[in-house]
N, CA, C and O atoms as a Tinker XYZ file with bonds, in Angstrom:
   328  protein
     1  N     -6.554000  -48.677000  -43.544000    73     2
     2  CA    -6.980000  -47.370000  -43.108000    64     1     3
     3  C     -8.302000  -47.512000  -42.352000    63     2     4     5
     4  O     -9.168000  -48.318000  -42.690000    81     3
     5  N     -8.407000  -46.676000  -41.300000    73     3     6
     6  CA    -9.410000  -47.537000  -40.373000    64     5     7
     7  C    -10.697000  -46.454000  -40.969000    63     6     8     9
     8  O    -10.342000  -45.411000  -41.520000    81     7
     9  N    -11.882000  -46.703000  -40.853000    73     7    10
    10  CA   -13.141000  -46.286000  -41.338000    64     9    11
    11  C    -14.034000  -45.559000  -40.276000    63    10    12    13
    12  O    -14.847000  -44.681000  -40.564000    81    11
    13  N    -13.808000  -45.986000  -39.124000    73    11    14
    14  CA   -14.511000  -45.656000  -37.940000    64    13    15
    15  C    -13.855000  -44.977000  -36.645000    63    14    16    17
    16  O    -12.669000  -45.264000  -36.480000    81    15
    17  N    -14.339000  -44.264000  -35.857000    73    15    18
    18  CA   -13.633000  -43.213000  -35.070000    64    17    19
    19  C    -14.496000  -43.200000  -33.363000    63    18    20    21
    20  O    -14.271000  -42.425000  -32.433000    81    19
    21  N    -15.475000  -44.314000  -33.419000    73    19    22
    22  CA   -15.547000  -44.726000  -32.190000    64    21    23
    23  C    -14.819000  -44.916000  -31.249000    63    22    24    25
    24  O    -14.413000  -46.042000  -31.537000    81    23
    25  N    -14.307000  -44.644000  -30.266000    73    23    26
    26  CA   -13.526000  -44.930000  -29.059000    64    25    27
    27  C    -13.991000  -46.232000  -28.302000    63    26    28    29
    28  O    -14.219000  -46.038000  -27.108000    81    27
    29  N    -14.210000  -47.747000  -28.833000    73    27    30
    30  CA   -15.472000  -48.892000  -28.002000    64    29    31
    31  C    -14.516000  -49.535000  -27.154000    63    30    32    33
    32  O    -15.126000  -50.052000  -26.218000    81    31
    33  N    -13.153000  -49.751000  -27.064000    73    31    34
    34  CA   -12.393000  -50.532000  -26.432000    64    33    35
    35  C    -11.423000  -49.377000  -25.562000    63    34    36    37
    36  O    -10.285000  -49.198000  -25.997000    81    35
    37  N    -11.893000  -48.544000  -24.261000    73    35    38
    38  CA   -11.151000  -48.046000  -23.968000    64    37    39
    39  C     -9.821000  -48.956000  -22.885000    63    38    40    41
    40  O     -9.958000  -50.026000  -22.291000    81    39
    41  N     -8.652000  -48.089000  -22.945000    73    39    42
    42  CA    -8.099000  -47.045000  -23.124000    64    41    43
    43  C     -7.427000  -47.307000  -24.484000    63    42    44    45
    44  O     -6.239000  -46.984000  -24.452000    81    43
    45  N     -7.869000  -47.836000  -25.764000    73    43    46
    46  CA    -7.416000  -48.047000  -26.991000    64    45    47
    47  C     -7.904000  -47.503000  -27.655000    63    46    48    49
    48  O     -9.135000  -47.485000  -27.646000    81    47
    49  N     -6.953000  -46.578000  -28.830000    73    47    50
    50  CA    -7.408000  -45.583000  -29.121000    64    49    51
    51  C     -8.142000  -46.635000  -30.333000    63    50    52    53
    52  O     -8.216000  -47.864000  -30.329000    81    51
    53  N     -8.514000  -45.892000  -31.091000    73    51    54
    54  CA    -9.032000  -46.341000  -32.683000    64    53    55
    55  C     -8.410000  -46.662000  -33.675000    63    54    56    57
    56  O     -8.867000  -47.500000  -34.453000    81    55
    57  N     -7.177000  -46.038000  -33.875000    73    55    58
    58  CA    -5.933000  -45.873000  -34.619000    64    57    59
    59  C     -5.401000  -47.283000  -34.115000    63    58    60    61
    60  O     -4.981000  -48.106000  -34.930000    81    59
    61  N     -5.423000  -47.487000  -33.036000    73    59    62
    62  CA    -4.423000  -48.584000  -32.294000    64    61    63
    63  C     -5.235000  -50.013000  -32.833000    63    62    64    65
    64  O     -4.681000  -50.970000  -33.372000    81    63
    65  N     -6.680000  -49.883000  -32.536000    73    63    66
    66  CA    -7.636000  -50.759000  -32.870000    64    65    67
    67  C     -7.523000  -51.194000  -34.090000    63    66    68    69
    68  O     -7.587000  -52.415000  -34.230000    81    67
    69  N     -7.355000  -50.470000  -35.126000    73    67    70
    70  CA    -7.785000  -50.626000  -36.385000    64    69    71
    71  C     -6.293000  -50.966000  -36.738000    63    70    72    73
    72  O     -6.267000  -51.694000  -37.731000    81    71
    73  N     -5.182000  -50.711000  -36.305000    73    71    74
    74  CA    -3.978000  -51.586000  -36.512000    64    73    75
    75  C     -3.499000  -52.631000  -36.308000    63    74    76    77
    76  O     -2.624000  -53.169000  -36.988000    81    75
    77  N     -4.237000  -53.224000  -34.932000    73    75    78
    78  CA    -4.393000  -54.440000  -34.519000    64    77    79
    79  C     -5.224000  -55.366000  -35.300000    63    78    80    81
    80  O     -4.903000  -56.509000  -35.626000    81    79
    81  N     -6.408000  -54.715000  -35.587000    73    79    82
    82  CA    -7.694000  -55.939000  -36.260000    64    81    83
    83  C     -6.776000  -56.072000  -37.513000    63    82    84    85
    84  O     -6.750000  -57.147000  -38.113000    81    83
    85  N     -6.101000  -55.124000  -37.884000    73    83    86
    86  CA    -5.570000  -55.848000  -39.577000    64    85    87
    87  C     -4.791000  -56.524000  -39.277000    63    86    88    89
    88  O     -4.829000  -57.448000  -40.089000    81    87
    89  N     -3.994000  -56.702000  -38.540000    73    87    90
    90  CA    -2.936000  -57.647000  -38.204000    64    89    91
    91  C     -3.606000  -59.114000  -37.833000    63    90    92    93
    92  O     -3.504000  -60.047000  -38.630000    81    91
    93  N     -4.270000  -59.251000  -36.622000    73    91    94
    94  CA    -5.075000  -60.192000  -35.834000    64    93    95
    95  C     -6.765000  -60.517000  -36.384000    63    94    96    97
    96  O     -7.279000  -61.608000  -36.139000    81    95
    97  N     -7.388000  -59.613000  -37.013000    73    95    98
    98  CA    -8.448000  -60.066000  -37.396000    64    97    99
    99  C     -8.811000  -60.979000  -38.207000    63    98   100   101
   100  O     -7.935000  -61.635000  -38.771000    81    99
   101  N     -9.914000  -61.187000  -38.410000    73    99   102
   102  CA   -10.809000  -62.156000  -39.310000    64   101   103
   103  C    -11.424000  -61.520000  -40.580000    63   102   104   105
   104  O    -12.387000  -60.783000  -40.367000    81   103
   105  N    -11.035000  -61.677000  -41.846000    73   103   106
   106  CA   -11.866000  -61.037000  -42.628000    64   105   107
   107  C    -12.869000  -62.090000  -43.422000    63   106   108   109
   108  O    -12.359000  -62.804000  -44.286000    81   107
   109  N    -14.368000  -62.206000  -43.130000    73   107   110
   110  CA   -15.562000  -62.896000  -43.331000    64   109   111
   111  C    -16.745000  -62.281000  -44.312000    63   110   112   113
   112  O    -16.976000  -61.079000  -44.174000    81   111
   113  N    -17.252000  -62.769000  -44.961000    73   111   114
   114  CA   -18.486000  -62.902000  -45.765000    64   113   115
   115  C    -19.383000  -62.111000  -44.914000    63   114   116   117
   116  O    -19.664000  -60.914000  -44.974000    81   115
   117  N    -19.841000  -63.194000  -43.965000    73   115   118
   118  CA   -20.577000  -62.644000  -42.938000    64   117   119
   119  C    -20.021000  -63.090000  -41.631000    63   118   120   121
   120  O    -19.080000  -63.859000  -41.436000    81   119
   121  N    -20.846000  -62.406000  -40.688000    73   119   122
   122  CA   -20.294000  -62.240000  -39.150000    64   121   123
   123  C    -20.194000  -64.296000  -38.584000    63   122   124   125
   124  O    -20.545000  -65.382000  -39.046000    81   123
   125  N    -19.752000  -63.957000  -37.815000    73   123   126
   126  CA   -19.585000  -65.719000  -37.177000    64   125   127
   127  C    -20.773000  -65.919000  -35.910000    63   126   128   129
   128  O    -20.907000  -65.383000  -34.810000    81   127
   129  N    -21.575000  -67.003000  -36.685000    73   127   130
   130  CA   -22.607000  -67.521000  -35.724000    64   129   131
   131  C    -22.314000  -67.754000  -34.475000    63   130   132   133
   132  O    -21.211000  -68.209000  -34.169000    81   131
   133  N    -23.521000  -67.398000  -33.316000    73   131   134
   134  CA   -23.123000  -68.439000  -31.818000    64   133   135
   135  C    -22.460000  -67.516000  -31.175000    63   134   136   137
   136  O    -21.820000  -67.841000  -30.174000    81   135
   137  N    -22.479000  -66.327000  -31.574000    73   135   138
   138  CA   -21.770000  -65.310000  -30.226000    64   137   139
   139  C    -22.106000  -64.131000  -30.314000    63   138   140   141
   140  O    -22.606000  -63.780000  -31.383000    81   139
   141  N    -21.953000  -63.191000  -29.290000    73   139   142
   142  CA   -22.615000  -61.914000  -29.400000    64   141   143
   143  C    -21.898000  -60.867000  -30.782000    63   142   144   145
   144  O    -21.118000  -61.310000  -31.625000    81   143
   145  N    -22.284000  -59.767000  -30.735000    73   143   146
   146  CA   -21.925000  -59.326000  -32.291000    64   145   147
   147  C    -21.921000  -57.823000  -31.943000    63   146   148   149
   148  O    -23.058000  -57.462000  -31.639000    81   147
   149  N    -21.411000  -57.266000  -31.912000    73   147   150
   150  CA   -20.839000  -55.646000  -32.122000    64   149   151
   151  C    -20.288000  -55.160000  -32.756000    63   150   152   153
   152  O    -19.063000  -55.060000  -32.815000    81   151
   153  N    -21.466000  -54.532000  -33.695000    73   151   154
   154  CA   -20.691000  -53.800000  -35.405000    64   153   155
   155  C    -20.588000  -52.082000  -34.465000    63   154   156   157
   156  O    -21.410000  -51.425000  -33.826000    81   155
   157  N    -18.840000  -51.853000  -34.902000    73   155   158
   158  CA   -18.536000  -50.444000  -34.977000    64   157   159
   159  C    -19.295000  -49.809000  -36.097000    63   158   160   161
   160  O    -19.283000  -50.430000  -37.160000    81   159
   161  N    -19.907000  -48.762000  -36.052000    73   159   162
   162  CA   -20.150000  -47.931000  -36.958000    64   161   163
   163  C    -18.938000  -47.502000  -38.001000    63   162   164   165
   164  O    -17.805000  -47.184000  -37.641000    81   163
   165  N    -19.448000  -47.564000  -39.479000    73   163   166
   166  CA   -18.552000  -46.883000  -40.353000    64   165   167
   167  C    -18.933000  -44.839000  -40.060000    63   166   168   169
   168  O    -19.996000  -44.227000  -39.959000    81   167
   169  N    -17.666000  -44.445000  -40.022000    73   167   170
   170  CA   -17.722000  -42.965000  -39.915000    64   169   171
   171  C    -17.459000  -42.010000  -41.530000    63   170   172   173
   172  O    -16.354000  -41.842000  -42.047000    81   171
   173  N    -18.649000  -41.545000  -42.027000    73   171   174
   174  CA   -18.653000  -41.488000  -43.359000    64   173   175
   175  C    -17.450000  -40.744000  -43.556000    63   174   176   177
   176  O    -16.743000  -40.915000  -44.549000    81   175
   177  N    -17.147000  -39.802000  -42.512000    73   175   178
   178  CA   -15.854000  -38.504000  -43.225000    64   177   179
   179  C    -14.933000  -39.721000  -43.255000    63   178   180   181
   180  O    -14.097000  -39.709000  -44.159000    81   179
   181  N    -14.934000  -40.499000  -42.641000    73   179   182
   182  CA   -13.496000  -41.475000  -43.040000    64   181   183
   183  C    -13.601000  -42.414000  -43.965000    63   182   184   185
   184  O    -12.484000  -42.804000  -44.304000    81   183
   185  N    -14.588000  -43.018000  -44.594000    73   183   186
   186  CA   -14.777000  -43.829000  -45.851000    64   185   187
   187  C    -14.757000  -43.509000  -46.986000    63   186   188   189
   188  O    -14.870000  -44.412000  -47.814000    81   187
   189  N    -14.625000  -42.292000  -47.393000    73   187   190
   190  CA   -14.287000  -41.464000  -48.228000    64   189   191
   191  C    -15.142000  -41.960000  -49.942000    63   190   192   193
   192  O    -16.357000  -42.155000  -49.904000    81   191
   193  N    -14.565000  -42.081000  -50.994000    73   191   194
   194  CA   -15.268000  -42.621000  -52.027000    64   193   195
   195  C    -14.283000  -43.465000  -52.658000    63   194   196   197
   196  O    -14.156000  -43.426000  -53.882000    81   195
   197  N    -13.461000  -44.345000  -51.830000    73   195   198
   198  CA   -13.192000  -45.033000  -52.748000    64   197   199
   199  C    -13.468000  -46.631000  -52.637000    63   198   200   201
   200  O    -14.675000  -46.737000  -52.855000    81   199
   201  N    -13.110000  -47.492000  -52.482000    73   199   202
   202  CA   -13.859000  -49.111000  -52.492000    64   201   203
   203  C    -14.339000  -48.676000  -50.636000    63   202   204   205
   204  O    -14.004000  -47.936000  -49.711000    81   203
   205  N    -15.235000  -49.646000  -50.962000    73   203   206
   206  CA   -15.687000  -49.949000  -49.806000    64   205   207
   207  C    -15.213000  -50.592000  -48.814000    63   206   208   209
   208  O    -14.530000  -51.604000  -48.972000    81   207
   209  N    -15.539000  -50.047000  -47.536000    73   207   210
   210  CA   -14.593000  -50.836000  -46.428000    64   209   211
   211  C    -15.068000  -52.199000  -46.043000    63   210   212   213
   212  O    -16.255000  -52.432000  -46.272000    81   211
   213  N    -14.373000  -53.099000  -45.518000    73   211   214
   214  CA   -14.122000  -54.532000  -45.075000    64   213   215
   215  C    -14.235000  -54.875000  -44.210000    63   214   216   217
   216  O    -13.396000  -54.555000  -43.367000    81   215
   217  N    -15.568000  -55.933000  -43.756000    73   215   218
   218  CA   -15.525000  -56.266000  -42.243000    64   217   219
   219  C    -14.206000  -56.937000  -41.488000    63   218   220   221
   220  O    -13.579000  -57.683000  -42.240000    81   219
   221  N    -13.738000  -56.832000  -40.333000    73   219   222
   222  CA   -12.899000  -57.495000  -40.142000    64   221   223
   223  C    -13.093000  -57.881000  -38.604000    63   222   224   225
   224  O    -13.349000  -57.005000  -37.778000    81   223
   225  N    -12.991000  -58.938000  -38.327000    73   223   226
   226  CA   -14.296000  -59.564000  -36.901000    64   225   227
   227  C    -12.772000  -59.565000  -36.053000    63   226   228   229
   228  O    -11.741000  -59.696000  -36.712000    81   227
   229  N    -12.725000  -59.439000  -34.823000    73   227   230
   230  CA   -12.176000  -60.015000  -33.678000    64   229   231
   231  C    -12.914000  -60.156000  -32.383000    63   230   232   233
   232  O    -14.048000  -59.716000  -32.197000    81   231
   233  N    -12.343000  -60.666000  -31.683000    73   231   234
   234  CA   -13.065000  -61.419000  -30.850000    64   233   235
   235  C    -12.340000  -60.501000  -28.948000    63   234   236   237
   236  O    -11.149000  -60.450000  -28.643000    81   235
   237  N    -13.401000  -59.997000  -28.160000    73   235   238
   238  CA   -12.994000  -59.331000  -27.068000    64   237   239
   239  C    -13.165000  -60.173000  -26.153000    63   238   240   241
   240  O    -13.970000  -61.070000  -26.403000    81   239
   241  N    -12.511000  -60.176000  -24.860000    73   239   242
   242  CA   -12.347000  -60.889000  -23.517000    64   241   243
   243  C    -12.582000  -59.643000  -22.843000    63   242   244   245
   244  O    -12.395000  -58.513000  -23.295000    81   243
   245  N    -13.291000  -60.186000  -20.989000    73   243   246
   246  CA   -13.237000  -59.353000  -20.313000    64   245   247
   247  C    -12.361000  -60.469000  -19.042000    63   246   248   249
   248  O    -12.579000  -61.666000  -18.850000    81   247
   249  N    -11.312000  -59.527000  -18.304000    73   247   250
   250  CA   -11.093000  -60.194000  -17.619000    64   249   251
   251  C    -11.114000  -59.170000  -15.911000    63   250   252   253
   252  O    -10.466000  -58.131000  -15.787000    81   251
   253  N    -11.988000  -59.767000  -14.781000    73   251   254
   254  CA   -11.973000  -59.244000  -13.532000    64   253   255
   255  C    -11.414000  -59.993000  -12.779000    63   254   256   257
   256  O    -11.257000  -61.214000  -12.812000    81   255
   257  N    -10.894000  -58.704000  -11.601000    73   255   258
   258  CA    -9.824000  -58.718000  -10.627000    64   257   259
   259  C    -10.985000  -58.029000   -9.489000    63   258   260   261
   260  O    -11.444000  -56.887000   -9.512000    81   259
   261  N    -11.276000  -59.126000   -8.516000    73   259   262
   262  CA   -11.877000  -57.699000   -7.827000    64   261   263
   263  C    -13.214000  -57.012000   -8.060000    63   262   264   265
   264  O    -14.313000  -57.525000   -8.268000    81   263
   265  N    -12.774000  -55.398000   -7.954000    73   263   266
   266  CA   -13.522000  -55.022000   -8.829000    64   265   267
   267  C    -13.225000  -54.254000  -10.429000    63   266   268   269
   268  O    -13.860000  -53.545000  -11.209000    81   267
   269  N    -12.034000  -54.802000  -10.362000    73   267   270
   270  CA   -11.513000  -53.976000  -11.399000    64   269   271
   271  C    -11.908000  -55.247000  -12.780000    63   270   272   273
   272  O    -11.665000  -56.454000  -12.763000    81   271
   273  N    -12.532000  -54.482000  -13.801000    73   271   274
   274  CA   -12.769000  -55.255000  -15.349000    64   273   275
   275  C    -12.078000  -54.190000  -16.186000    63   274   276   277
   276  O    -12.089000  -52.962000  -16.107000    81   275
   277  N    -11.164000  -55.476000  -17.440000    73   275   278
   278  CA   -10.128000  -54.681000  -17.980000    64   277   279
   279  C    -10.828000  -55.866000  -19.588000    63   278   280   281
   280  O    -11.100000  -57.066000  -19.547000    81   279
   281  N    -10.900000  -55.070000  -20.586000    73   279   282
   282  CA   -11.570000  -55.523000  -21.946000    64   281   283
   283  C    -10.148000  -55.712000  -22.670000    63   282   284   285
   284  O     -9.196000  -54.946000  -22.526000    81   283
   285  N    -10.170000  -56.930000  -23.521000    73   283   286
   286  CA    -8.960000  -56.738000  -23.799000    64   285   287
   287  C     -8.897000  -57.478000  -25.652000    63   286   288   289
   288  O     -9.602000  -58.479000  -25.774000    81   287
   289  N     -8.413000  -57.195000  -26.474000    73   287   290
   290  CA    -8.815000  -57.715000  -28.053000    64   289   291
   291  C     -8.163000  -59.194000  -27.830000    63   290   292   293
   292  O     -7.311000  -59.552000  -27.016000    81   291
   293  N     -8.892000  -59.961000  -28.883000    73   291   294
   294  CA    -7.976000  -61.559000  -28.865000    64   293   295
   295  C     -8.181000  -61.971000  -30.150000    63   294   296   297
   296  O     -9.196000  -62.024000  -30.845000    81   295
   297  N     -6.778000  -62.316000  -30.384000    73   295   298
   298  CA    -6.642000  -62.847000  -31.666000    64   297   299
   299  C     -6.730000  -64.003000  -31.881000    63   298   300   301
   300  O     -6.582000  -64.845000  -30.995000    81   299
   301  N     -7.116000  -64.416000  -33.706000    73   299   302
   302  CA    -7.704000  -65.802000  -34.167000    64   301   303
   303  C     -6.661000  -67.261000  -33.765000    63   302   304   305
   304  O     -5.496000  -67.161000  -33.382000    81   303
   305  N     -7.092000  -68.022000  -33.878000    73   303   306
   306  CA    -6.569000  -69.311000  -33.443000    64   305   307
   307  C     -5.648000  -69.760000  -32.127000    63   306   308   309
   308  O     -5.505000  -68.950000  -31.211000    81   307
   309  N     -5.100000  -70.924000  -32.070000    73   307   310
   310  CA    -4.762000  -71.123000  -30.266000    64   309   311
   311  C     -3.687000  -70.073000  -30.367000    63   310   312   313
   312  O     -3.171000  -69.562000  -31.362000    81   311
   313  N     -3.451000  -69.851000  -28.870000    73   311   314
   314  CA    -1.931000  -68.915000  -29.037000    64   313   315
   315  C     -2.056000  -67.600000  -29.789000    63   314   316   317
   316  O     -0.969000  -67.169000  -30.175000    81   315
   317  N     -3.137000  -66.841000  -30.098000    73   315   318
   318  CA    -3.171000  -65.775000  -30.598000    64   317   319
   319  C     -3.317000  -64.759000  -29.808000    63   318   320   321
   320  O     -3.966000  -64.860000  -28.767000    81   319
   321  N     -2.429000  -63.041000  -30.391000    73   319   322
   322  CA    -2.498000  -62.225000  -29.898000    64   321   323
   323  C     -3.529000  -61.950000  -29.122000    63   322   324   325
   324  O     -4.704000  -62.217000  -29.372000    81   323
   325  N     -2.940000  -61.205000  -27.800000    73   323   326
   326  CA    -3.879000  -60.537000  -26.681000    64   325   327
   327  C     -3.245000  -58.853000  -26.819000    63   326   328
   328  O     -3.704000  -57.960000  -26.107000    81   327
């Protein structure tokens, strides 16, 4: 159940996001050294009171055409979801 209601990866909604990272993500202790780091905000109406929510790291690509830049999620190890 996703915790946060940021829109950071458009045109993906949040819902979509937060279905993907459980599938494709990383769930860590702490964040992974040696690369940039962008924590979504937890959105309190959605964390509700029961356990606490779970980081779950993935990793974004940007790829340009031009002038067109398109952000896109990437999943853990070789050959992982785009």
């Amino acid at each position: 159940m996703p915790v946060f209601s940021e829109d950071f990866i458009a045109p993906i909604a949040p819902a979509t996001v937060a279905r993907w990272g459980a599938r494709h993500g990383v769930l860590l202790a702490q964040a992974p050294g040696g690369a940039p780091l962008r924590e979504v905000a937890v959105d309190p109406q959605r964390a509700g009171a029961g356990e606490p929510p779970c980081r779950v790291y993935v990793l974004t690509a940007a790829i340009e055409i031009g002038s067109m830049r398109t952000r896109v999620l990437v999943g853990r190890g070789h050959g992982g979801a785009v």
